[in-house]
Each structure stands twice: as structure tokens, then as C-alpha cells.
C-alpha positions in Angstrom: -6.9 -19.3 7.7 -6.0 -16.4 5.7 -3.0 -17.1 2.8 -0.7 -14.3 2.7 2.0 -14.4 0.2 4.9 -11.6 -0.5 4.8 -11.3 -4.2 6.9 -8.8 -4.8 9.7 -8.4 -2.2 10.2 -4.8 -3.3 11.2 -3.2 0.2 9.0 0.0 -1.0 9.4 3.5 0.9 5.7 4.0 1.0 3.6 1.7 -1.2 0.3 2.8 -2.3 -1.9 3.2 -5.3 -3.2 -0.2 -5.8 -5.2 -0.4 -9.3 -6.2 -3.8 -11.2 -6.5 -3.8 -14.8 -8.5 -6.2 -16.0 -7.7 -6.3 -19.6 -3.9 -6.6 -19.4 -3.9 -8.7 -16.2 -1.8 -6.9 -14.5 -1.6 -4.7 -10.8 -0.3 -1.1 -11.1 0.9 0.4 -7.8 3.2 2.7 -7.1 6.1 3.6 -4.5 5.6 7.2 -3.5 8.9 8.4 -1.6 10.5 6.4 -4.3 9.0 8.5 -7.2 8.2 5.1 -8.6 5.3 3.5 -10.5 5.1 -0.8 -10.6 3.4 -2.7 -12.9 3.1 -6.3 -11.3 2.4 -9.5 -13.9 1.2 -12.2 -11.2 0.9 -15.0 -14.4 5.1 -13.8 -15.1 6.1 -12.8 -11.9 7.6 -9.7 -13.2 7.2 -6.3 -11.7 8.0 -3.6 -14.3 8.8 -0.3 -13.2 7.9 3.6 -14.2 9.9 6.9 -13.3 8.4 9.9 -12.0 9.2 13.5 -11.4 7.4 14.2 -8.6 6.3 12.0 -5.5 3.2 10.5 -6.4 -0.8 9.8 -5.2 -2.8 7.7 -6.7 -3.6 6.3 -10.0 -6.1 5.5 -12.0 -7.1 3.5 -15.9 -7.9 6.3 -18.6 -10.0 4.9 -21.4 -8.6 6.6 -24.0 -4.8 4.4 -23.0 -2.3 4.8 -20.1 -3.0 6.3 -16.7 -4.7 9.4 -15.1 -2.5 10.0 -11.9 -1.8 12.9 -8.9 1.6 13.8 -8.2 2.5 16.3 -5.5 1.5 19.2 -8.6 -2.2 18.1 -9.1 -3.9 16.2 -12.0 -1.8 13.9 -14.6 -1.9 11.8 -17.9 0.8 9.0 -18.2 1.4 7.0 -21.0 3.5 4.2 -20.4 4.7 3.2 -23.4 6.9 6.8 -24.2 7.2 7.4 -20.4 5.6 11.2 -21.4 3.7 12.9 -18.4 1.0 15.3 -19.3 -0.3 18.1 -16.9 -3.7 18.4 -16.8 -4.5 21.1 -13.5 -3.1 21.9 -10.5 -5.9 23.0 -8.2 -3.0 23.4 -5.2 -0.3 25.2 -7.2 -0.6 28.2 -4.4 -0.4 25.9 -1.4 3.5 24.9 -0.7 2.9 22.8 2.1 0.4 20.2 0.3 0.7 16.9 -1.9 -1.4 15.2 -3.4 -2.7 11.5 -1.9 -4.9 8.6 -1.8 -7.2 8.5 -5.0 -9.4 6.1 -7.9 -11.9 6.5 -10.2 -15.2 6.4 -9.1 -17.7 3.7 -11.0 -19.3 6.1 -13.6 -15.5 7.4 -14.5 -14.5 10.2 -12.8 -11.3 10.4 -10.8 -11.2 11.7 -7.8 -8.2 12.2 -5.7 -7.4 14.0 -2.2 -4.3 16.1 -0.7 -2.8 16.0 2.6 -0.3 18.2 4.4 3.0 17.5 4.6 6.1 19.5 5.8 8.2 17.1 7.9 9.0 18.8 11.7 5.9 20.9 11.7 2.4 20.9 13.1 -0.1 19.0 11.0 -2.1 21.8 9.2 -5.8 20.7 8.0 -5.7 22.5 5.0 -6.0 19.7 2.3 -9.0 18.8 0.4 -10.6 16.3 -2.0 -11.2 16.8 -5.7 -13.1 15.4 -8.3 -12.1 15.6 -11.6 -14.9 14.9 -14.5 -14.3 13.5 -17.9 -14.1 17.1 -19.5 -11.2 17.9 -17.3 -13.1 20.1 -15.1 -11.9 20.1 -11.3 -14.5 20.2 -8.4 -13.3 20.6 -4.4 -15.8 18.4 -2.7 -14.1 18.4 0.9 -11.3 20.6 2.6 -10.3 21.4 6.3 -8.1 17.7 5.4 -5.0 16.6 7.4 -4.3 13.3 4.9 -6.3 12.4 2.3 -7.3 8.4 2.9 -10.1 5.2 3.0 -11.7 6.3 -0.4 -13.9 3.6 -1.8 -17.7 3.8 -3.2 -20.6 1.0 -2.0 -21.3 -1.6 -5.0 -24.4 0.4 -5.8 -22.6 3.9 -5.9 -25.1 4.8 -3.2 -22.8 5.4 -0.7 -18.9 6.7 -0.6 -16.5 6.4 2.3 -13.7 8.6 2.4 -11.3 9.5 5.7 -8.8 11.5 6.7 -6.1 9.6 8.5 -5.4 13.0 10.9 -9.0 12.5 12.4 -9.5 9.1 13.6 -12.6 8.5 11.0 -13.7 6.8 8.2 -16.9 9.0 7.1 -19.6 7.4 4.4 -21.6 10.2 2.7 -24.7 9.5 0.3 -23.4 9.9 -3.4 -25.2 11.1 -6.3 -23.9 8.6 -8.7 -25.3 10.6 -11.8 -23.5 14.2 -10.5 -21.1 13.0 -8.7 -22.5 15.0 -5.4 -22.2 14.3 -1.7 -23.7 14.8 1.4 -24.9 13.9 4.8 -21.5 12.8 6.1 -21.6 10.7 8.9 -18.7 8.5 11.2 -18.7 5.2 10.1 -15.5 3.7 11.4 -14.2 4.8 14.7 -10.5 4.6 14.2 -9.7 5.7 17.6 -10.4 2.5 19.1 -8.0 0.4 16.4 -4.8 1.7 17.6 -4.4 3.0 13.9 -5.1 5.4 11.6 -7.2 4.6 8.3 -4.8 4.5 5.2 -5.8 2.8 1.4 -9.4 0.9 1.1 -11.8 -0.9 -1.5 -15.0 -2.7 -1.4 -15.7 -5.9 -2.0 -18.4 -7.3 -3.9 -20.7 -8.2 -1.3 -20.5 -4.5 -0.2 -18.1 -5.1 2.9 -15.2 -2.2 3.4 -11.5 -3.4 3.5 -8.8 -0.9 4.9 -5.3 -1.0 6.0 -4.3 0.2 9.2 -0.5 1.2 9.3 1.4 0.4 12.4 -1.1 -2.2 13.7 0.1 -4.4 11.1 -3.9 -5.0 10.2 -6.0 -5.0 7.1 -9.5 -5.3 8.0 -13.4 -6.1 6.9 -16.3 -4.0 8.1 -20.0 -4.7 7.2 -22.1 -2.0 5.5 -23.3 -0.7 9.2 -19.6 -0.5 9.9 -19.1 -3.7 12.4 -16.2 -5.1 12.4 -15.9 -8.9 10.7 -12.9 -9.7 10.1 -9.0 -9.1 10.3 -6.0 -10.3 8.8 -2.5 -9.4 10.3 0.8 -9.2 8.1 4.1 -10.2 8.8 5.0 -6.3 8.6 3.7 -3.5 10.0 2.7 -1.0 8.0 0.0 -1.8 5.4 -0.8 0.9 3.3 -3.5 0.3 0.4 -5.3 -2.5 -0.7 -7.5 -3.9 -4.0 -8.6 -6.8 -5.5 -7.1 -8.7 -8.4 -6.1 -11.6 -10.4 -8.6 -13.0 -13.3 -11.5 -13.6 -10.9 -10.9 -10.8 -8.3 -10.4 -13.0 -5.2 -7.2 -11.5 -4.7 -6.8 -9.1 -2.1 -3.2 -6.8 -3.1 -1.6 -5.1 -0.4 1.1 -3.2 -0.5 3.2 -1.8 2.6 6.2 0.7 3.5 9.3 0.7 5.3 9.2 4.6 5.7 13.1 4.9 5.7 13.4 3.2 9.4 16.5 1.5 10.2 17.1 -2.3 9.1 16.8 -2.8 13.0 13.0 -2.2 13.4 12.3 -5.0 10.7 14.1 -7.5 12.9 10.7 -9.7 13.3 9.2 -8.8 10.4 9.1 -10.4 7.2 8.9 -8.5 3.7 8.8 -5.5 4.7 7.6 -3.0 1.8 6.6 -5.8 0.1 3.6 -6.1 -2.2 1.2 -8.9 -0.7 -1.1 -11.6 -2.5 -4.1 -12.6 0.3 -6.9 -15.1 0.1 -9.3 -13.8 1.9 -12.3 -16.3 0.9 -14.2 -13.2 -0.9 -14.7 -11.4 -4.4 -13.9 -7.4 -5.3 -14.9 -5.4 -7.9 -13.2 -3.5 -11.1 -13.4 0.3 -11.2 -13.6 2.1 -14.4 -11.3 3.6 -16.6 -11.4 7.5 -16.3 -13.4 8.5 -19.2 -11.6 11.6 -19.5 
């Protein structure tokens, strides 16, 4: 029996972004519709939070101090401690009807991040991509013809890295070239069609397995390396959203969800909606890297 516990009863637009920082102890996430980024102290309780300009991606650890982030205009440095923002590129400044998505740093310290299309009333458009950007600031386009940027996570060996787009109804896992940064070879590893889902935030765990939420199942759930299905946990709310693990010996499994701005009347049977979850779910994860950048 999986423990699910609401630790922050934040009621978030659209949670995402889950990053653990091992050195400060300490879970940054953020709130994207809400323009917000949450630092979460599970030894306090306290969940601290960050203004930002723009609607936000992802996030990442930099070495050098603070964060390296996406925000609907590209590539980021945040320092928390003066609040100051600092552009670093833009690679979709010319593309109107794009923001930027679901991102981490990869294991040798890059930070990758990907874009998704988004103009509310219209036809989804599969015109966003996913970039890589290295420690010397260069940015590299590594996949486009994207509806939503989702599912990114490496393999614990950096041998592998699964990446989706939540328009498609796939996770894919490519063969990555931990010492470039190169992939290839995509292939379907998850068919999401038959989860009544789409695939949104993921991680790995350290015996290799992939997590991933699936909004409006309610589901997070484990697949094995070959992509079977092992095992699923279902929230009190629907609408999962990203997912890491935490806590001093990374057996916690953070999720955070969304409310999207649906009436108070769809959350009738639900409990915590928005909320940022604590799970036990009997396994270990893994710490990513700072982005050496």
C-alpha cells in the first residue's frame, strides 16, 4: 500500500518542475499559470515562494548558485537570493504561438528543455521542439515537429533517454551519447493510447524503472526498462503533472498536480487538488546534476 501524503495544500494552476536539491534539502517546483516558483522545506514544512515574469518550464540546479530555468522567452539564470533573472537565449523569439515546457539537466550537466504550442481556441500546431543547452551557453535543436514538450528522463547509465510529446500518444527512448550529448534511433516505448492519458512530467528511479504522470487518469505510474507496465499509484486528484524523487535518502516520490482554473465543482470528490504530494513508493531515485553552465 502506497502512502500518499499532500504536503503542500497549495491548489497550484498547473504544477510542474519538480527538482531536488540535495545540498539544501529542499524540493523546487514551480506553478506555471501562476508565474510562480516554490521552494518546499519537508524537515520545516515551509514552502517559500519566487515571482516570475513570464509563465514558466522547467528548472534546473546551476553549479555556479541559483537556478537555470525556461520561461515562455527561452533560456534563464535565476538567483534566488536578489530575485534577478538573467536572459541567456531565446531560440523561439520568432515563433508567437510557442512556450517553453517540460525540462532537467541531463547527468553530465547540460540542460535541456522542450517547447510546446499553445494558443488557447486553436488547432494544436506541431511546431515545438527540444533543445539542449551546453555548459558554454551554446543552444542545440535536437527534436521539432512537437505538439507539447513532456516524459523527459535519462536511464541510470545515460545510455538511454526517453522523451514524449503529450500531442502524440508516446513516450519515445532514443540511444544517448552521454559524452556529446547526441541522439538517435527513436523508438515507441510507451503506448499512451491505451492509458486513457497523455504522458506529462517523469524521472527514473535507481533501479532504472520509468515513472510518469498521467493527467486526467489521476495515475502516476512505473514501467520496466522494456516498457511493461509494473506498477500504479492513483491520487486523490486528478491531474498529476511531474514527478521526482527526494528527501535525504531519495525514497520520496514528489508529485505535484493542477487545478487548471476548473470550477470548485469538479473537485467535489477530490482531495487536495493542486497539491504537492509526498509518496512511498517502496523504491529509491536518483540526483541530477547541477547545470555546469
Amino acid at each position: 500500500m502506497v502512502k500518499i501524503t499532500c504536503v503542500v495544500d497549495a491548489r497550484a494552476e498547473l504544477g510542474e518542475g519538480t527538482l531536488w536539491d540535495p545540498k539544501a534539502g529542499v524540493l523546487w517546483w514551480i506553478d506555471i499559470w501562476k508565474k510562480l516558483i516554490h521552494r518546499y522545506d519537508p524537515l520545516s514544512g515551509k514552502d517559500e515562494t519566487f515571482e516570475t515574469p513570464e509563465y514558466l518550464g522547467c528548472l534546473g540546479l546551476r553549479e555556479k548558485g541559483g537556478l537555470v530555468l525556461t520561461m515562455t522567452n527561452g533560456f534563464h539564470f535565476f538567483d534566488p537570493a536578489t530575485g534577478r533573472f538573467e536572459a541567456i537565449v531565446d531560440p523561439e523569439a520568432h515563433m508567437p504561438k510557442t512556450r517553453f515546457n517540460d525540462g532537467k539537466p541531463d547527468r553530465q550537466g547540460r540542460f535541456w528543455s522542450g517547447s510546446m504550442f499553445e494558443v488557447p481556441g486553436e488547432p494544436i500546431e506541431f511546431i515545438g521542439a527540444l533543445y539542449r543547452l551546453d555548459p558554454d551557453l551554446s543552444v542545440h535543436k535536437m527534436i521539432d515537429g512537437i505538439g507539447c514538450s513532456n516524459g523527459l528522463a535519462w536511464s541510470p547509465d545515460s545510455k538511454t533517454m526517453y522523451f514524449s510529446d503529450s500531442h502524440a500518444g508516446a513516450v519515445w527512448a532514443y540511444d544517448f551519447d552521454a559524452a556529446t550529448g547526441d541522439i538517435e534511433n527513436r523508438r515507441t516505448f510507451i503506448d499512451m493510447t491505451a492509458t486513457g492519458g497523455v504522458a506529462d512530467g517523469a524521472t527514473v528511479d535507481a533501479e532504472g524503472c520509468y515513472w510518469v504522470t498521467i493527467p486526467v487518469t489521476g495515475k502516476v505510474c512505473r514501467y520496466d526498462p522494456d516498457g511493461e507496465l509494473m506498477q500504479t499509484v492513483v491520487l486523490p486528484t486528478d491531474l498529476p503533472t511531474c514527478c521526482e524523487f527526494g528527501g535525504k535518502d531519495l525514497d520520496i516520490l514528489y508529485v505535484t498536480s493542477a487545478v487548471l482554473k476548473r470550477p470548485a465543482s469538479h473537485f467535489v470528490r477530490q482531495k487536495n487538488p493542486g497539491g504537492l504530494f509526498a509518496l512511498d513508493v517502496g523504491v529509491k531515485g536518483l540526483t541530477l546534476p547541477a547545470f555546469k553552465g
